[in-house]
C-alpha positions in Angstrom: 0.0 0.0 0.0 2.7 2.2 1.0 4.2 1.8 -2.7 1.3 2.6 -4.5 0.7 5.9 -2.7 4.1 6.9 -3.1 4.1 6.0 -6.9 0.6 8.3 -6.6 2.4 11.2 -5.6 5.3 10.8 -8.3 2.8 10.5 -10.8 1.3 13.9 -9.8 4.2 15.2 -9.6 5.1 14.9 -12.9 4.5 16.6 -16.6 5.7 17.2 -20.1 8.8 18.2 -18.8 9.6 15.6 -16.5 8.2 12.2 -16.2 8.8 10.6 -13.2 6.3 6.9 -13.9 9.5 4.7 -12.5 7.0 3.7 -9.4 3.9 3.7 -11.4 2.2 0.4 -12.2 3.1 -1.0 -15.2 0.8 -2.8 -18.0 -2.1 -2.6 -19.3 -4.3 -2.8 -17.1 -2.2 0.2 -15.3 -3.9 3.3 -14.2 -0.9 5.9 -15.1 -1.2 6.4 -19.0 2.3 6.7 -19.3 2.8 3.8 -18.5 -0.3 1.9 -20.2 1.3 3.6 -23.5 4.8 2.4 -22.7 3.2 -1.2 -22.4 1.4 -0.5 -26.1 4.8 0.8 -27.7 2.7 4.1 -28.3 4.5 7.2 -27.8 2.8 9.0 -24.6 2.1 12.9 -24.8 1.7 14.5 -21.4 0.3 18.1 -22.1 -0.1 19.3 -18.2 2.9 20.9 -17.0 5.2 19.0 -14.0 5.1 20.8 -10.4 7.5 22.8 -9.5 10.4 21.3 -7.6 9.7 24.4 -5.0 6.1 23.1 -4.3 7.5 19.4 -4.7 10.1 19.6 -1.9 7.8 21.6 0.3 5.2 19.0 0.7 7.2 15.6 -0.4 8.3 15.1 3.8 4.5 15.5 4.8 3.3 13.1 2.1 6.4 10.9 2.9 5.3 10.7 6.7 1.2 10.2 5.7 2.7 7.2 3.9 4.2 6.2 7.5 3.1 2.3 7.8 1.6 2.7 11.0 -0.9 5.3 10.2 -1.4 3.0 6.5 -2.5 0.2 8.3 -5.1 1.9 9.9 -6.4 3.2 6.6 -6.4 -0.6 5.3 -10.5 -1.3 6.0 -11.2 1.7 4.1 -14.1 3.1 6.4 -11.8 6.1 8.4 -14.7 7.9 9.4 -17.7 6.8 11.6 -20.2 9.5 9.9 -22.8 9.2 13.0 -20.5 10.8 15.0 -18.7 13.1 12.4 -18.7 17.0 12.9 -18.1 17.1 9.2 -20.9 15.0 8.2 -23.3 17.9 10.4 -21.7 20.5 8.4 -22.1 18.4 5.0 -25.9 18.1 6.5 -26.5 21.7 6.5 -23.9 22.8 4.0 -23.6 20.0 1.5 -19.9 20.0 0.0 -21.6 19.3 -3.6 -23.0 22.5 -3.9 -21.0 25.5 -4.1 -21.9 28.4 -1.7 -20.4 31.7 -1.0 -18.3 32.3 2.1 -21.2 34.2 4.1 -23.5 30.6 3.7 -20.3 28.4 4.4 -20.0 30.2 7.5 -23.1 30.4 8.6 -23.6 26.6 8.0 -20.4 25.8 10.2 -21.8 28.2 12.5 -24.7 26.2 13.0 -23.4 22.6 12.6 -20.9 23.8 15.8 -24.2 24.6 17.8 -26.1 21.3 16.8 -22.6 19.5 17.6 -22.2 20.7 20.9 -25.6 21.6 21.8 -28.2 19.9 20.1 -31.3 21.5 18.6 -32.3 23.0 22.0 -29.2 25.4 21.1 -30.9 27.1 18.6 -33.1 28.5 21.0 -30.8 31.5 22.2 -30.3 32.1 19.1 -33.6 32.8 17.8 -33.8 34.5 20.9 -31.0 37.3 20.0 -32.4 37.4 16.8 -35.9 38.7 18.0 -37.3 35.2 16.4 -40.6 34.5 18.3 -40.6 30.5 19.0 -43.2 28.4 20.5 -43.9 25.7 22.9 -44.2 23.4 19.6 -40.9 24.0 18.4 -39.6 23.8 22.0 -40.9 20.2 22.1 -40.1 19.1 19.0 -36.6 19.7 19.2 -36.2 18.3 23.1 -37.9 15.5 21.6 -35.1 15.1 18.7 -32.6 15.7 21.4 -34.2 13.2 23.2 -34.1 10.9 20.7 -31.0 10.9 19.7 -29.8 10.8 23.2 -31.4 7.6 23.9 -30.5 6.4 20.3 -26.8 6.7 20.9 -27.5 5.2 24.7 -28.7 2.2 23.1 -25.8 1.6 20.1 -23.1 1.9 23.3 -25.1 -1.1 25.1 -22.7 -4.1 24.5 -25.9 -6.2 23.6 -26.4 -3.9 20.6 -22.4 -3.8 19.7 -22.1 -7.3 19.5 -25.2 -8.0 17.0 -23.8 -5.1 15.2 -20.5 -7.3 14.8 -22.4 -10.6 14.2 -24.2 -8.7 11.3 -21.0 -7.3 10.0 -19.4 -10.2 9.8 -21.8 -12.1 7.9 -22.0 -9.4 5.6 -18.1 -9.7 5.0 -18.4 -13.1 4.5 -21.0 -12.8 1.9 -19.1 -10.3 0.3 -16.0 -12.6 0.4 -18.2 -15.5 -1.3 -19.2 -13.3 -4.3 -15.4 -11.7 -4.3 -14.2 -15.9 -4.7 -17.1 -16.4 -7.4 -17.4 -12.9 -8.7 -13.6 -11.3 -8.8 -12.9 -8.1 -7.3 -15.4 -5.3 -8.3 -14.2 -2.2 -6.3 -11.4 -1.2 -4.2 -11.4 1.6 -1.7 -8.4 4.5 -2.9 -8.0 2.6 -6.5 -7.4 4.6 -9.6 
């Protein structure tokens, strides 16, 4: 793994000016076409210029210590994030990062997602306050009752009962998915050009 991202950031790094594929995959099944052309005898054309060495040496010993083994191997199951918990996947909630906004809405948005993060809805509250926003006992309720909710929601996950169905199911879903890969072939890969 720790190969193939380092021939990823070569392969970035280079240009009409200077091809640097040496770490790329090679064949034709390859994913740099550099390299795929090399493998065809065809004469590859690169038309985007290289980076700069300036920006290449800046940022080469950060990408060199992301590509630590330690922090690779806990990349390897793919799944990094656990989105339930995630502050970004509030923001993406409220903001989502397919649409473009402008920097007043983006702000606003995080502004928000920081309140429901640490707060809950019930945070709002003050806010409509200072804003001269009149709110009623109905919207009071509703959102102690989606605090409430998701309260006892997450109280429930936590119970080790709950946990270890939630392993018993994954499991059997990973050795379904394991039977099809054995019958089937590999379909996708996590990180794969």
């Amino acid at each position: 793994m720790q190969s193939a991202v380092i021939a990823a950031f070569f392969h970035c790094c280079s240009g009409k000016n200077k091809e640097v594929h040496r770490q790329c995959p090679t064949g034709p099944n390859s994913w740099c076409k550099f390299q795929k052309a090399k493998f065809a005898g065809i004469k590859f054309v690169d038309k985007s210029p290289a980076l700069p060495n300036s920006v290449v040496n800046s940022i080469k010993q950060t990408y060199m210590d992301l590509c630590d083994q330690k922090l690779l191997k806990k990349c390897l199951h793919g799944k990094t994030q656990n989105c339930n918990e995630s502050f970004n996947n509030v923001v993406w909630s409220i903001v989502p990062k397919e649409t473009f906004v402008e920097l007043q809405t983006l702000r606003l948005g995080i502004n928000i997602a920081i309140i429901l993060f640490n707060s809950g809805f019930a945070g709002l509250l003050p806010v409509f306050q200072k804003l001269g926003v009149l709110t009623g006992p109905d919207l009071k309720m509703f959102y102690w009752s989606l605090d409430n909710t998701r309260i006892v929601d997450s109280t429930r996950h936590s119970k080790p009962s709950v946990k270890q169905s939630r392993k018993k199911r994954r499991a059997s879903k990973k050795s379904k998915i394991l039977k099809f890969e054995a019958k089937e072939g590999t379909t996708y890969k996590p990180g794969e050009f």
